[in-house]
Biopython code that builds the backbone (N, CA, C, O; Angstrom):
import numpy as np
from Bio.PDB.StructureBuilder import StructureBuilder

atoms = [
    (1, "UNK", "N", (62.257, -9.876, -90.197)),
    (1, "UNK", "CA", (61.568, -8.808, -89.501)),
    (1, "UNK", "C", (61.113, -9.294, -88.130)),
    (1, "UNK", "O", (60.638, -10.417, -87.965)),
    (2, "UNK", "N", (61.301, -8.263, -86.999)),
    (2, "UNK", "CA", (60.705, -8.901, -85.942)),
    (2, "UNK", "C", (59.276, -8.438, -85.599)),
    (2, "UNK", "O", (58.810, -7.320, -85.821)),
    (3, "UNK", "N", (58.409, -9.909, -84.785)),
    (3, "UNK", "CA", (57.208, -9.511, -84.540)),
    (3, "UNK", "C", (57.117, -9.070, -83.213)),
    (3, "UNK", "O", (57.747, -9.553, -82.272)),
    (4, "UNK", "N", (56.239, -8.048, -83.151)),
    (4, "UNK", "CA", (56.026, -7.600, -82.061)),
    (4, "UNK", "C", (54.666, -7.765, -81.865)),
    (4, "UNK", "O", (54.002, -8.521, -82.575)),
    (5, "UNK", "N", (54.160, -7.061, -80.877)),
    (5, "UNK", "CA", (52.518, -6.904, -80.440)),
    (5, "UNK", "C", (52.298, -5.848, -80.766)),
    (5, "UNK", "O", (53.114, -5.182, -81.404)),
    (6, "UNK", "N", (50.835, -5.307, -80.322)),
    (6, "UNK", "CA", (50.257, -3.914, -80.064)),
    (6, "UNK", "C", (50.896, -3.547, -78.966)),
    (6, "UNK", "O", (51.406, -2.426, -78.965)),
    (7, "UNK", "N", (51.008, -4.340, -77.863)),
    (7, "UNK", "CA", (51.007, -3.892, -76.648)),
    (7, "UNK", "C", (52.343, -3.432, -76.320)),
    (7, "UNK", "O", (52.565, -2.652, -75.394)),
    (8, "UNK", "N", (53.412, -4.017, -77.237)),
    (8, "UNK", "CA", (54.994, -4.199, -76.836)),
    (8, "UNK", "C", (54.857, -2.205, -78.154)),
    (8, "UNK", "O", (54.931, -1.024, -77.817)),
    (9, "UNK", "N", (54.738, -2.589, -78.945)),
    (9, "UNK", "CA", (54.497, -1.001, -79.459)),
    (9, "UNK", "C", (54.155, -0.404, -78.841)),
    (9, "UNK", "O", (54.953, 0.520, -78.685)),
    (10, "UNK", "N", (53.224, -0.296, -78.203)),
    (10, "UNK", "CA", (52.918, 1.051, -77.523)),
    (10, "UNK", "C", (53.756, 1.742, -76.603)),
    (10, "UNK", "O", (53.967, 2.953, -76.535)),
    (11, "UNK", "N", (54.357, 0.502, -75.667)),
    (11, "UNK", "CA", (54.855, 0.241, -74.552)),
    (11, "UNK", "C", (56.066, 1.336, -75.072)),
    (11, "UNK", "O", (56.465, 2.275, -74.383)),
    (12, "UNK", "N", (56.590, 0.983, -76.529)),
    (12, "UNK", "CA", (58.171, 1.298, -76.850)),
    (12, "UNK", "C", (57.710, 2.546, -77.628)),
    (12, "UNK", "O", (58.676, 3.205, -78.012)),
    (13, "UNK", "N", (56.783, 2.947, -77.895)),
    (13, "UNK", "CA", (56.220, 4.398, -78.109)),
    (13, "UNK", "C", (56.134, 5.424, -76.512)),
    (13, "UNK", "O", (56.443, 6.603, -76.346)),
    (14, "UNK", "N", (55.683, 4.578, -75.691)),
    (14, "UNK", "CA", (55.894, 5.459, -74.387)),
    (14, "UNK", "C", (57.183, 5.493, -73.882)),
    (14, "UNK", "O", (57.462, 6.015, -72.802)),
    (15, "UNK", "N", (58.121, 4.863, -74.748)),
    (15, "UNK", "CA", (59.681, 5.105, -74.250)),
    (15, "UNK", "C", (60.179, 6.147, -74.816)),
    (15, "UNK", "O", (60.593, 7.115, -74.178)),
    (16, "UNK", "N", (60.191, 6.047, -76.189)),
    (16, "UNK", "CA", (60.499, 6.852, -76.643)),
    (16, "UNK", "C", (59.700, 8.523, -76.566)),
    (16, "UNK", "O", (60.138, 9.646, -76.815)),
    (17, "UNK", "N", (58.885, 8.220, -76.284)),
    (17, "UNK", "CA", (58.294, 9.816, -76.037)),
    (17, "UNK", "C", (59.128, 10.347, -74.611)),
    (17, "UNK", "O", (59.729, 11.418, -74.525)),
    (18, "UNK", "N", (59.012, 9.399, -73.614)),
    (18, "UNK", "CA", (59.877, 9.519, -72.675)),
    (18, "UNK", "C", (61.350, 10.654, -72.952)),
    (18, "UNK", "O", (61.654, 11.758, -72.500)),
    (19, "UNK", "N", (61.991, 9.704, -73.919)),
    (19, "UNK", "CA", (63.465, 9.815, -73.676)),
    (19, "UNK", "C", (63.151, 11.139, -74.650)),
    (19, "UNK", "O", (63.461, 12.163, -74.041)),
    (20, "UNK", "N", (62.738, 11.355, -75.702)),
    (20, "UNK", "CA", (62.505, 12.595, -76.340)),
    (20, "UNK", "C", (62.057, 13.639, -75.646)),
    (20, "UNK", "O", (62.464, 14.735, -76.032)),
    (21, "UNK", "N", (61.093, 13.605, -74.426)),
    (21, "UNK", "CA", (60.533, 14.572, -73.663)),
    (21, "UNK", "C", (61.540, 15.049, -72.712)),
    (21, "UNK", "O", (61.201, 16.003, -72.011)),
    (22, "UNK", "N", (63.170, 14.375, -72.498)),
    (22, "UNK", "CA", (64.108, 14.494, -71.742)),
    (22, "UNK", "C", (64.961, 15.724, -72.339)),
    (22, "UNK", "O", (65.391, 16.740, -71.794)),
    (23, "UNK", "N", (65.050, 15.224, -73.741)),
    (23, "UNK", "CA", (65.280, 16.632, -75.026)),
    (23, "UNK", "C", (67.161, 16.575, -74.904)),
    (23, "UNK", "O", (67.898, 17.380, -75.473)),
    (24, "UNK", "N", (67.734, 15.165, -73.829)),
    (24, "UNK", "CA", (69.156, 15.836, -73.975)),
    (24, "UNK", "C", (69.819, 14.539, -75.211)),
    (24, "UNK", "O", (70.910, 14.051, -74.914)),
    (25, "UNK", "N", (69.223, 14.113, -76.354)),
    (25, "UNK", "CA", (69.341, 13.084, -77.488)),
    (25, "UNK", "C", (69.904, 14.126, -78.490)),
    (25, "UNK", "O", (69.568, 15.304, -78.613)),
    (26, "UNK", "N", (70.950, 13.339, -79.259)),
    (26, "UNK", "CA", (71.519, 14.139, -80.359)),
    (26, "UNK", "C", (70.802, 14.850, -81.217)),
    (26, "UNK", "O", (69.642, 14.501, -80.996)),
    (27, "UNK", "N", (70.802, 15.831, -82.269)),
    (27, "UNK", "CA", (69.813, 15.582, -83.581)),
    (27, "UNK", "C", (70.215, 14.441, -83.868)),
    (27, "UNK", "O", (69.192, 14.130, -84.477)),
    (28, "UNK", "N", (70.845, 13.544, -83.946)),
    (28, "UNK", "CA", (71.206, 12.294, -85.115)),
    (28, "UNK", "C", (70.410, 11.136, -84.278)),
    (28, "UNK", "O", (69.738, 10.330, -84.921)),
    (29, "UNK", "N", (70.470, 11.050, -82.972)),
    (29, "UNK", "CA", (69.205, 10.078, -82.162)),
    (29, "UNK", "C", (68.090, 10.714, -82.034)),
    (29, "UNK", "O", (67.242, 9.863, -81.767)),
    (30, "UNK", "N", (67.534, 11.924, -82.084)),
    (30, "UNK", "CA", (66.490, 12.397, -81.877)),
    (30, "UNK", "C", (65.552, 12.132, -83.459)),
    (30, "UNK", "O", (64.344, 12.367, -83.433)),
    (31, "UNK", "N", (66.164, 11.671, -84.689)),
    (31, "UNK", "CA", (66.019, 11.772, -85.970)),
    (31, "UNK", "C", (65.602, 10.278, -85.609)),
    (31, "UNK", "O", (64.417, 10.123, -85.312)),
    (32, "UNK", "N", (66.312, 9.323, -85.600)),
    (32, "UNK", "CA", (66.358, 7.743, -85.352)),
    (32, "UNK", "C", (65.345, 7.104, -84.680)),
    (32, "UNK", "O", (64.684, 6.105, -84.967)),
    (33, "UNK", "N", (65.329, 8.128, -83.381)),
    (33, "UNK", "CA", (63.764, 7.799, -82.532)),
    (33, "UNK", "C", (62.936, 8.447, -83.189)),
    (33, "UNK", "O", (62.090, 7.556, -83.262)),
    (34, "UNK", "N", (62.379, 9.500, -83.868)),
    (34, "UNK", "CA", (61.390, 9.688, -84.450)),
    (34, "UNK", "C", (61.346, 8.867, -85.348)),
    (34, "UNK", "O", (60.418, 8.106, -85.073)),
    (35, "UNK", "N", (61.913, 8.512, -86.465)),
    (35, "UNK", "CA", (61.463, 7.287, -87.484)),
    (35, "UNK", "C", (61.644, 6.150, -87.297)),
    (35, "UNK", "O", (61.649, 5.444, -88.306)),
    (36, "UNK", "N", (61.918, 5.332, -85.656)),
    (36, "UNK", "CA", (61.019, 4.331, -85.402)),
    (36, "UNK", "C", (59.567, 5.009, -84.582)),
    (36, "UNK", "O", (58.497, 4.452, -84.826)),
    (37, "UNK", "N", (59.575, 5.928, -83.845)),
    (37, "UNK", "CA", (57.949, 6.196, -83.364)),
    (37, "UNK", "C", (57.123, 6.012, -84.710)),
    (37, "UNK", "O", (56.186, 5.215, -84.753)),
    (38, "UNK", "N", (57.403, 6.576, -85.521)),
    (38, "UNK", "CA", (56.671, 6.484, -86.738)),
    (38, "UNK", "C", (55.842, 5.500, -87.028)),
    (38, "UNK", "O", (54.621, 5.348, -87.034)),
    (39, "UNK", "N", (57.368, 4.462, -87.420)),
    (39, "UNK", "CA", (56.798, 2.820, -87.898)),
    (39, "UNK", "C", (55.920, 2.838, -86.897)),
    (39, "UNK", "O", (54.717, 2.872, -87.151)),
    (40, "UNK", "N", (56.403, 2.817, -85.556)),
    (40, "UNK", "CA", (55.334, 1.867, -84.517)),
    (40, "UNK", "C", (54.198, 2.439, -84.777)),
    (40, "UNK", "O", (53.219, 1.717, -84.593)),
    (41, "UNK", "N", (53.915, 3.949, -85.301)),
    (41, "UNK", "CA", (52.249, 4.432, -84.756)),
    (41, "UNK", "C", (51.704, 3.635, -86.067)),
    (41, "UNK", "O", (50.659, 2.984, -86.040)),
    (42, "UNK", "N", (52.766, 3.798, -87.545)),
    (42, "UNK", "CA", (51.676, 2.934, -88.277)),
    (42, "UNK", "C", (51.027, 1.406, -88.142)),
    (42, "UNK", "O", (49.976, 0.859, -88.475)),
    (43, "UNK", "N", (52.398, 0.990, -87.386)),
    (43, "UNK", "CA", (51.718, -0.568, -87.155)),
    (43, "UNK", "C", (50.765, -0.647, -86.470)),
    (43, "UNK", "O", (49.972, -1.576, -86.621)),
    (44, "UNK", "N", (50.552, 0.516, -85.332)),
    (44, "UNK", "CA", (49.899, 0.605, -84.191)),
    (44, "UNK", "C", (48.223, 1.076, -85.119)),
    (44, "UNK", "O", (47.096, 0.826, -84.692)),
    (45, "UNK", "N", (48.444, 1.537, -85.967)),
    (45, "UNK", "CA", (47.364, 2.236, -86.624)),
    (45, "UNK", "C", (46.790, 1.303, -87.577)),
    (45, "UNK", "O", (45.608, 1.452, -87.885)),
    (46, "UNK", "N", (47.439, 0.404, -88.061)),
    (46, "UNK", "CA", (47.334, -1.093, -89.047)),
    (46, "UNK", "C", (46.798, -1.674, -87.869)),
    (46, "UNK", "O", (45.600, -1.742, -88.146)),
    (47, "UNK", "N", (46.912, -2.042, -86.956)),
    (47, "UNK", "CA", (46.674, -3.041, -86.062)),
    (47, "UNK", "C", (44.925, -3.049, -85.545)),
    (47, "UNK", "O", (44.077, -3.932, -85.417)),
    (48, "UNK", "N", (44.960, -1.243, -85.304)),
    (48, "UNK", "CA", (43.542, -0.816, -84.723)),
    (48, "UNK", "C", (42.865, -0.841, -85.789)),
    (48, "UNK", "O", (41.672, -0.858, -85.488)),
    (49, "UNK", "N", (43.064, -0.855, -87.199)),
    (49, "UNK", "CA", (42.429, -0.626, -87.895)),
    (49, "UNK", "C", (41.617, -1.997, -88.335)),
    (49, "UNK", "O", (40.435, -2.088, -88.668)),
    (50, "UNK", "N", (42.966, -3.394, -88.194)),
    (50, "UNK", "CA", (42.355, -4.707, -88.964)),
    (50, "UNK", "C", (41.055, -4.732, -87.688)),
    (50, "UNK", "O", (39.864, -4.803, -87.991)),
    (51, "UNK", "N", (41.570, -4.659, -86.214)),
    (51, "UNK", "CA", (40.893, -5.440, -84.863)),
    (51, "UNK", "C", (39.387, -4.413, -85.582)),
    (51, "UNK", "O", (38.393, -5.013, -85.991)),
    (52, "UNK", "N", (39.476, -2.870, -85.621)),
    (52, "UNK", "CA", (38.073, -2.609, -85.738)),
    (52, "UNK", "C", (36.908, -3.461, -86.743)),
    (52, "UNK", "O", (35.742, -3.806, -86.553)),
    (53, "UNK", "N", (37.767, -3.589, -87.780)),
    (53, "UNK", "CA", (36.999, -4.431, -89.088)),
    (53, "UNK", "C", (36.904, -5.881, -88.682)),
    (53, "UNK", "O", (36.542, -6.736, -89.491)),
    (54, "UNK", "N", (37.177, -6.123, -87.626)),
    (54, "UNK", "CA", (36.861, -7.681, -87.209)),
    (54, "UNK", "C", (35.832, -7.958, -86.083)),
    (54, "UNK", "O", (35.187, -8.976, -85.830)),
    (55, "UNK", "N", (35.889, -6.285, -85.256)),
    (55, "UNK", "CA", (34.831, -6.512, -83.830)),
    (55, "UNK", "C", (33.612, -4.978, -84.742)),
    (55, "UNK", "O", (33.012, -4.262, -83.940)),
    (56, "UNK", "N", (33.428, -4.708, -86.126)),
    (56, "UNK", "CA", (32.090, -4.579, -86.471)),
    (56, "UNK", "C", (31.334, -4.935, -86.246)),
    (56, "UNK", "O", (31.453, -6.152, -86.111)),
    (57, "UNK", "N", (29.715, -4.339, -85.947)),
    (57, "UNK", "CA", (29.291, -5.277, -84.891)),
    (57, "UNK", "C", (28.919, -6.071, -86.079)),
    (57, "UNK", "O", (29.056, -5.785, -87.269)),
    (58, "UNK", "N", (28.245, -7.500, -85.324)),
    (58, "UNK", "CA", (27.642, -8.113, -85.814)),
    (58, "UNK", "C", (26.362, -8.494, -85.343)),
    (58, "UNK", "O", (26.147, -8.454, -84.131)),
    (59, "UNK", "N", (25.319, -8.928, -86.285)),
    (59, "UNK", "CA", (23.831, -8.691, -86.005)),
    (59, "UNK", "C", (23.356, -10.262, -86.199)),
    (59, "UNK", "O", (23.806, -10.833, -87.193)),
    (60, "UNK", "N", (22.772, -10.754, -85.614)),
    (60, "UNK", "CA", (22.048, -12.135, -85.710)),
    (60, "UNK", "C", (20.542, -11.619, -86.371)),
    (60, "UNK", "O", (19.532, -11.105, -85.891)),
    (61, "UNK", "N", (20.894, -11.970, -87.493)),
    (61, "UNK", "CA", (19.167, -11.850, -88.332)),
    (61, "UNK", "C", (18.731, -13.388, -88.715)),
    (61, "UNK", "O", (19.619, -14.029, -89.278)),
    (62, "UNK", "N", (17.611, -14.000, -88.509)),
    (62, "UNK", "CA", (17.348, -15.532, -89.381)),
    (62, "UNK", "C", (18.856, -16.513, -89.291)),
    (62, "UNK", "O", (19.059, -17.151, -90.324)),
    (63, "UNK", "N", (19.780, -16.669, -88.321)),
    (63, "UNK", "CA", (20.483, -17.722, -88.173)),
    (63, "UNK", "C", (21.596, -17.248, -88.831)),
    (63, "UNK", "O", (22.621, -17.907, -88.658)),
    (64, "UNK", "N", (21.673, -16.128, -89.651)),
    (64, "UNK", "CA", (22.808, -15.658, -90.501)),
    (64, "UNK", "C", (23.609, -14.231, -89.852)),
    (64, "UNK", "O", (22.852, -13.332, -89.488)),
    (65, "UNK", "N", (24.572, -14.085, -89.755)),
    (65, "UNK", "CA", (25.305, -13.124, -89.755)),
    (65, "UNK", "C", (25.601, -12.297, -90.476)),
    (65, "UNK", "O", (26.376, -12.633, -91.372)),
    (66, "UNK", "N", (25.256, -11.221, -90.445)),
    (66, "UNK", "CA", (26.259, -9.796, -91.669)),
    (66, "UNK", "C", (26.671, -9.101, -90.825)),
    (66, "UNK", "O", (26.564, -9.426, -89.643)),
    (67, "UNK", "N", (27.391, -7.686, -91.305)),
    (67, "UNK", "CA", (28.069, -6.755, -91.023)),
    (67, "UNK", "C", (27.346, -5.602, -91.378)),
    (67, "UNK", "O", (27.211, -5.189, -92.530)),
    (68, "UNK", "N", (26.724, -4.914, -89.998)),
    (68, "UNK", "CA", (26.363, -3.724, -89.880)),
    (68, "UNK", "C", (26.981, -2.812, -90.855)),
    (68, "UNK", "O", (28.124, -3.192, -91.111)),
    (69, "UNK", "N", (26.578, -1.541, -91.617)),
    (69, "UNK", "CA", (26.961, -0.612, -92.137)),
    (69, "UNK", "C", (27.965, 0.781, -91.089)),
    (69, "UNK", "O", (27.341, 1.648, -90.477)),
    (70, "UNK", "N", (29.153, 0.736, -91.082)),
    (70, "UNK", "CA", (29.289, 2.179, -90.546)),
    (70, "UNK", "C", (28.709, 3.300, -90.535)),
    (70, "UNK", "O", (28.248, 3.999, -91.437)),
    (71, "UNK", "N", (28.781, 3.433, -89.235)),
    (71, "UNK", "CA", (27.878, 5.257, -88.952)),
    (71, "UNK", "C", (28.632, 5.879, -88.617)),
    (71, "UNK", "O", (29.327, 5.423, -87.708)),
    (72, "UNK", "N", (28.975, 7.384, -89.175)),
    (72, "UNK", "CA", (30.021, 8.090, -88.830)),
    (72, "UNK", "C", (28.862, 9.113, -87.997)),
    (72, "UNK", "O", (29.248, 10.105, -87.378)),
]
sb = StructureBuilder()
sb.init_structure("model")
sb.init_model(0)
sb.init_chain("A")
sb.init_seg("    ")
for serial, (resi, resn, name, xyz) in enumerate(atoms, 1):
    if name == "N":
        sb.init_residue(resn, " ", resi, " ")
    sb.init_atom(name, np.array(xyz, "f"), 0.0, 1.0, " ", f" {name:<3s}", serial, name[0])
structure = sb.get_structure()
């Protein structure tokens, strides 16, 4: 499998919206680029999801660290 970034995803999500927004792609490439946009938004969505659960804030109480509760 190849690794990519966030950044190289996105990048190849703004291509493909590109070349789809051009509208002259087969159905059979227009099918192909949508189910890689896909993958990428989930990786893209895996990705934002681990970074949020890692920059929770964190609180300095007595020398120890925890993890704030989410507030919606």
């Amino acid at each position: 499998m190849v690794k990519i970034t966030f950044e190289e995803a996105m990048k190849r999500l703004e291509e493909i919206a590109d070349i789809l927004e051009k509208g002259d792609q087969s159905l059979d490439d227009t099918i192909v680029l949508f189910e890689e946009s896909n993958a990428l938004v989930k990786f893209c969505q895996e990705k934002l999801d681990k970074a949020e659960n890692k920059l929770q804030i964190l609180s300095v109480d007595n020398n120890t660290f925890h993890l704030e509760p989410e507030t919606e």
